[in-house]
VEXLO-211891 format. One record per residue (C-alpha): residue in one letter; x, y, z. Coordinates in steps of 0.25 Angstrom, whole numbers, padded with zeros to 4 digits, always signed. Layout:
<pavos>
AXYZ ...
</pavos>
This chain:
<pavos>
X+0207+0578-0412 X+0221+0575-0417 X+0234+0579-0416 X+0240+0585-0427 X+0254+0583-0423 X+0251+0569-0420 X+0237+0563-0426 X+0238+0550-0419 X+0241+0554-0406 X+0230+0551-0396 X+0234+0553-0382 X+0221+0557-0370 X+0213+0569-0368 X+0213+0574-0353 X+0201+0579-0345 X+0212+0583-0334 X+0226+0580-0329 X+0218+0567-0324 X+0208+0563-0334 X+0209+0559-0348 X+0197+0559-0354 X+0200+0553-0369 X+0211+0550-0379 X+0214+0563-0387 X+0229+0570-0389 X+0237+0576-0381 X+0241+0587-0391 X+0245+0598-0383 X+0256+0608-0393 X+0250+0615-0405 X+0259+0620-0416 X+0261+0633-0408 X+0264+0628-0396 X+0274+0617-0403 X+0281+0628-0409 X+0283+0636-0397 X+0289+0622-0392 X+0299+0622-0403 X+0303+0635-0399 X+0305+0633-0386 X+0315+0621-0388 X+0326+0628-0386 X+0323+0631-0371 X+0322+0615-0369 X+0337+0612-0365 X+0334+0625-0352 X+0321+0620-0350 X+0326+0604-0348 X+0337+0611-0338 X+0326+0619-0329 X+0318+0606-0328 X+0331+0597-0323 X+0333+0608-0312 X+0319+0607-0309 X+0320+0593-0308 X+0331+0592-0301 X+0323+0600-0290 X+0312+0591-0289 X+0322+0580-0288 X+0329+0587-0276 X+0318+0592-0269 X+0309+0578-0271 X+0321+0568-0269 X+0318+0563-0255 X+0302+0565-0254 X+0297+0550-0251 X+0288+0547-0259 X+0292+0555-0272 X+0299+0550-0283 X+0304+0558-0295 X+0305+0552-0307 X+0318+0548-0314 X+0321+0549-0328 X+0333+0539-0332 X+0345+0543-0336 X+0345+0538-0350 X+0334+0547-0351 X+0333+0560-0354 X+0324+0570-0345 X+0312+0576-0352 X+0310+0585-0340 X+0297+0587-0342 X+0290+0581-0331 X+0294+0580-0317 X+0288+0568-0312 X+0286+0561-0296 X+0281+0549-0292 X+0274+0552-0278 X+0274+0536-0270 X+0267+0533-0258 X+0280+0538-0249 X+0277+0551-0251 X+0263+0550-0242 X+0254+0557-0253 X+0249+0554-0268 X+0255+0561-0280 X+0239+0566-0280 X+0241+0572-0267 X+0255+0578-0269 X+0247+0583-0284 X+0237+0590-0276 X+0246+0596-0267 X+0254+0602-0279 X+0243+0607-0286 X+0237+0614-0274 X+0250+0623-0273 X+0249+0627-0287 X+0260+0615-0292 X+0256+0608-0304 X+0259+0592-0306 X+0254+0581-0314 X+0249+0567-0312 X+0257+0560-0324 X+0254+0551-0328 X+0241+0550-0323 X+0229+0544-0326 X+0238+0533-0332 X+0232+0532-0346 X+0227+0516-0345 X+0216+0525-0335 X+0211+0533-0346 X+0197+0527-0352 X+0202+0523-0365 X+0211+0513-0358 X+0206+0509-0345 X+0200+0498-0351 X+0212+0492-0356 X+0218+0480-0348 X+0231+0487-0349 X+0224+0497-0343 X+0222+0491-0330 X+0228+0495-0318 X+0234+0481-0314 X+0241+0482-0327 X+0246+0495-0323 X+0250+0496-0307 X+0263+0503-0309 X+0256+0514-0318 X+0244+0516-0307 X+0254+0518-0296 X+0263+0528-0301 X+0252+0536-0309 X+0248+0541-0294 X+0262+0544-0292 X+0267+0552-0302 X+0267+0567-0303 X+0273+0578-0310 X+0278+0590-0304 X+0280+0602-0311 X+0291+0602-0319 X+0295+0614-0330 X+0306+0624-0332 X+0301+0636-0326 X+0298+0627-0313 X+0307+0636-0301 X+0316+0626-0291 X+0308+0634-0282 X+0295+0628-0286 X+0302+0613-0287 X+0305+0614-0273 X+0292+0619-0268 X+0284+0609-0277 X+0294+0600-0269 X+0289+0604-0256 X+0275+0605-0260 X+0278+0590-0261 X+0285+0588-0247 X+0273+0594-0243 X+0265+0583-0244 X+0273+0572-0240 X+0268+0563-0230 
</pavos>
């Protein structure tokens, strides 16, 4: 099936967070639910603050754990907010799987983004440019990467315990 919004798009088709199975669309708004976001336009400028506040917590209560690194977003750039993204390295002493099982044990809810890298799904893999010696840089931070949660209801309370959910674990 198409898009009728956009009849060219293809994008994949997931099984799970972790599996894509087939090309397909990533359609995921109807005209109701497209017209809800219209209205709720108007709240984007208070929703943008909460988010920089919540980031800013992440940022002071992550800054000197070993291991985790916050990504930056360049000046000349403006912030979409609407993802808050770590890359866990070895310094840490446990994998961004570990520290996503640890999460999702206490009821916290991250992602693996950007993961599988799409040269794995099975419509490419057999592509030379798909092949991980091409791609060593992609393979290494794909293991690294994950997204905590990150949305305007989000308390500075719960940003700090997320944080020390995470010091938890280190090693």
């Amino acid at each position: 099936p198409r898009s009728t919004l956009f009849p060219y798009t293809t994008l994949f088709r997931s099984k799970n967070e972790e599996e894509v199975v087939m090309p397909g669309i990533n359609g995921k708004m109807n005209e109701v639910q497209a017209a809800v976001g219209l209205i709720n336009l108007r709240y984007i400028d208070e929703e943008r603050e909460k988010r920089r506040n919540i980031l800013d917590a992440y940022r002071k209560y992550l800054a000197d754990i070993p291991g985790i690194k916050i990504f930056e977003i360049p000046d000349n750039i403006r912030n979409s907010y609407q993802y808050f993204v770590i890359r866990i390295g070895k310094e840490f002493g446990r994998s961004r799987d570990e520290v996503h099982a640890h999460l999702k044990e206490r009821n916290v809810h991250t992602r693996k983004y950007f993961y599988p890298l799409c040269s794995e799904y099975s419509c490419y893999k057999h592509l030379p440019s798909a092949n991980p010696e091409n791609l060593p840089v992609a393979h290494k931070i794909v293991k690294e990467v994950l997204c905590l949660p990150f949305y305007g209801g989000l308390s500075l309370e719960d940003v700090k315990s997320i944080c020390l959910m995470i010091r938890e674990l280190q090693k």
